[in-house]
Backbone as numpy.savetxt, mean C-alpha at the origin, in Angstrom:
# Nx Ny Nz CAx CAy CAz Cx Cy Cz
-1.02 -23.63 13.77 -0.82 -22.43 12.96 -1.67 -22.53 11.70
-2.55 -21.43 11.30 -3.12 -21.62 10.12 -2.38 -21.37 8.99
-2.76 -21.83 7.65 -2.17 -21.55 6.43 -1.84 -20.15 6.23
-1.24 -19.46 5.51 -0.73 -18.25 5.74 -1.72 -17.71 4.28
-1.70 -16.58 4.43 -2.83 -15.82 3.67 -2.19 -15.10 2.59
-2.40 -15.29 1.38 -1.15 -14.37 0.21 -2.75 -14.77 -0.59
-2.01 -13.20 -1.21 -2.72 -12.78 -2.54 -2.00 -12.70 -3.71
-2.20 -12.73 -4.69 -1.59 -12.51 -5.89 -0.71 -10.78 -5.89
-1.29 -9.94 -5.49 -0.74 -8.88 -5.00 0.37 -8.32 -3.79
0.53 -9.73 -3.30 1.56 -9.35 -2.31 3.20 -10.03 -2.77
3.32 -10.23 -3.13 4.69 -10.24 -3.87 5.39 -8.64 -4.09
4.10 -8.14 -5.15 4.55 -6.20 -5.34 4.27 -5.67 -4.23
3.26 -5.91 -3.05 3.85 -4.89 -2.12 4.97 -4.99 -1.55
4.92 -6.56 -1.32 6.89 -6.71 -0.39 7.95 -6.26 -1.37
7.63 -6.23 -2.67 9.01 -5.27 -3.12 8.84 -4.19 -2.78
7.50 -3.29 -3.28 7.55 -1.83 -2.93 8.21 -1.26 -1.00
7.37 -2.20 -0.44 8.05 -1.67 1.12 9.02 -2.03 1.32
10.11 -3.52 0.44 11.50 -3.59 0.41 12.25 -1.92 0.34
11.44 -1.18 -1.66 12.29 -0.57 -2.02 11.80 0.82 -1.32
10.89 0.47 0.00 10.82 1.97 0.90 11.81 1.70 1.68
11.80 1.26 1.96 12.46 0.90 3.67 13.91 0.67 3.17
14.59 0.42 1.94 15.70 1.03 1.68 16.08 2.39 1.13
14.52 3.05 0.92 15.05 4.68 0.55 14.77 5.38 2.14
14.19 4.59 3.10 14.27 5.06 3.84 15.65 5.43 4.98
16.14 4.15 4.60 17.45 4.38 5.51 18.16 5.34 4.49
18.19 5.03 3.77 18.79 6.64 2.58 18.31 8.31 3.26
17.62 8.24 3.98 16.74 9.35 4.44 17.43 9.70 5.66
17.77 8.21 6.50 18.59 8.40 7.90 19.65 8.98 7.67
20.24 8.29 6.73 21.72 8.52 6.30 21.98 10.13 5.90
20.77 10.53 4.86 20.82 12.13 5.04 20.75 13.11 5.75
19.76 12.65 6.71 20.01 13.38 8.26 21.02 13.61 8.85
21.56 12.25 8.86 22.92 12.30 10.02 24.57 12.90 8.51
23.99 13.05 7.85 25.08 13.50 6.87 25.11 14.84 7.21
23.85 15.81 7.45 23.64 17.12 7.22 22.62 17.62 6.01
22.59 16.70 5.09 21.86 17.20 4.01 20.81 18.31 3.97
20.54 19.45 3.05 19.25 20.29 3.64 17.70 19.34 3.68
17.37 20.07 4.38 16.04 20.05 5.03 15.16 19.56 3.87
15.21 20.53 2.34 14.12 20.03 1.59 14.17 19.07 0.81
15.63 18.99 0.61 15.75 17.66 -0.42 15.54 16.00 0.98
15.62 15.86 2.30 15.16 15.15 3.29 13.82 15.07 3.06
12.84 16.37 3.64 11.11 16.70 3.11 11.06 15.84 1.83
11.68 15.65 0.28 11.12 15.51 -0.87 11.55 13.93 -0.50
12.42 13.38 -0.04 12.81 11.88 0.11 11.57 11.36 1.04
11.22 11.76 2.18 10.38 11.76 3.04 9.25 11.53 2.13
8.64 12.63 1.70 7.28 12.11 1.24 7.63 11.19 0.09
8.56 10.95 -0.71 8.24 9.81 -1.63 8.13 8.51 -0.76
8.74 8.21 0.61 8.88 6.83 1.47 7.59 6.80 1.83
6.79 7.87 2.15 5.61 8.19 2.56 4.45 7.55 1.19
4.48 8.00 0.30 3.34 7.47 -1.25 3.93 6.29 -1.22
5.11 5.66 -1.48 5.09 4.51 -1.40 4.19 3.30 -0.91
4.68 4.19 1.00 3.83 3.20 1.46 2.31 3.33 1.61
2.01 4.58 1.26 0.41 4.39 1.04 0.06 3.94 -0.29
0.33 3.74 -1.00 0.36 2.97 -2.27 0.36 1.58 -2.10
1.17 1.22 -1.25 1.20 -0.86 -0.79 0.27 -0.52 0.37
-0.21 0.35 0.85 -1.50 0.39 1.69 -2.42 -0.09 1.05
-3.01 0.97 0.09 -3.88 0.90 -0.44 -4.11 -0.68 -1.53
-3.27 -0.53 -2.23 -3.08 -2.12 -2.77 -3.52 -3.36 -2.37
-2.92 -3.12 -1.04 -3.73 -4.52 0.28 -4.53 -3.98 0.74
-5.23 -2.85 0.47 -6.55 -2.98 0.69 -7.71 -3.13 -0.23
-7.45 -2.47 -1.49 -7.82 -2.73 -2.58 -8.14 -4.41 -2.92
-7.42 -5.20 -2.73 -6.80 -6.38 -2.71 -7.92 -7.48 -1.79
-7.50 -6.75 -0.82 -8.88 -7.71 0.56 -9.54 -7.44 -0.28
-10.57 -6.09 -0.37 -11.77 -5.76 -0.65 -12.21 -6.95 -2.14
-11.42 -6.91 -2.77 -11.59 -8.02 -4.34 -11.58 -9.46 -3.62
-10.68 -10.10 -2.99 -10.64 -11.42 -2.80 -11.43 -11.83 -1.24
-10.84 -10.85 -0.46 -11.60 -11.76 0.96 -12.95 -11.16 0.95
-13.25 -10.01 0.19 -14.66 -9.68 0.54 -15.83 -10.22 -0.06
-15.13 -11.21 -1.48 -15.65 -11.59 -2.58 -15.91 -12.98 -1.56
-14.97 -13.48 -1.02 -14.81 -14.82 -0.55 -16.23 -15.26 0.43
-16.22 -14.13 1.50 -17.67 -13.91 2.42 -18.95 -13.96 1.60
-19.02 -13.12 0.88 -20.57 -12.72 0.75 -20.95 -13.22 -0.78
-19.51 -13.80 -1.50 -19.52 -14.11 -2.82 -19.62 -13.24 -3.75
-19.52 -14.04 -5.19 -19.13 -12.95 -6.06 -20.44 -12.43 -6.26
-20.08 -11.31 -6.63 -20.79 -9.66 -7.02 -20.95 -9.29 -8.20
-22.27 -9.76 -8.91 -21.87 -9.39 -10.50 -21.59 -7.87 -10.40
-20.91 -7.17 -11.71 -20.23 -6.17 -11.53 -21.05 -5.22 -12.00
-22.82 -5.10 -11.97 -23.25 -4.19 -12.05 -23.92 -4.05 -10.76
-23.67 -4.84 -9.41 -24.04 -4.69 -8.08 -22.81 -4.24 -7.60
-21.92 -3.71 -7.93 -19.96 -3.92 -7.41 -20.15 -2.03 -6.94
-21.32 -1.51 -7.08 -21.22 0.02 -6.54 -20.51 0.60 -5.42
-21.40 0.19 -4.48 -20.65 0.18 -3.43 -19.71 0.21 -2.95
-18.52 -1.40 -3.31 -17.78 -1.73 -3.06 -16.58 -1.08 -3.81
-17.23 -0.47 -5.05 -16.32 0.17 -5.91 -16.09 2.05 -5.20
-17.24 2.17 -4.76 -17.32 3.79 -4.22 -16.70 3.66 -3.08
-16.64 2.56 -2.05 -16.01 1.95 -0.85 -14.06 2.21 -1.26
-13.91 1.49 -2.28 -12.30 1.24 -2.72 -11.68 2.89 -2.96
-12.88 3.66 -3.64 -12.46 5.07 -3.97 -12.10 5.92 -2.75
-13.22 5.65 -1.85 -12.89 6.49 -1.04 -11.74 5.97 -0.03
-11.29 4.91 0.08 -10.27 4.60 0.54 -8.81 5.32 0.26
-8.63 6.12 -0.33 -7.44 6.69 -0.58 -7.56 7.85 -0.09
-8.04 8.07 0.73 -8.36 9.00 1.62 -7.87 9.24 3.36
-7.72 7.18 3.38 -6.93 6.74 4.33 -6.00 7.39 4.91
């Protein structure tokens, strides 16, 4: 088994998808309660940004450490790319 791979940034995503995945069952629970439709929709998409938010984070994240790791560091007036690369990632 290889060494396991952590970033300095994954600590906050496992809370953030902790504190989805307990608003998410909050979401089940409203369903099967009856709750209306839009206040479900407004719970929904916040479980939803969440997790594209700890998406993006670990990806943000690779792109700084494992991409740095390959090809080495990038002084940060060559970082264009990689910086226009990270932007458009939230697009994901």
């Amino acid at each position: 088994m290889s060494d396991p791979h952590t970033h300095g940034s994954h600590p906050e995503i496992v809370k953030r998808l902790k504190r989805a995945e307990g608003h998410l069952r909050s979401v089940v629970e409203m369903i099967e309660s009856g709750r209306p439709c839009l206040d479900i929709a407004q719970q929904l998409h916040a479980v939803e940004a969440a997790i594209a938010k700890a998406k993006r984070t670990l990806i943000h994240d690779h792109l700084d450490h494992c991409l740095d790791h390959v090809v080495g560091a990038i002084p940060r007036a060559d970082r264009g790319p990689i910086d226009d690369f990270k932007a458009i990632t939230k697009y994901l």
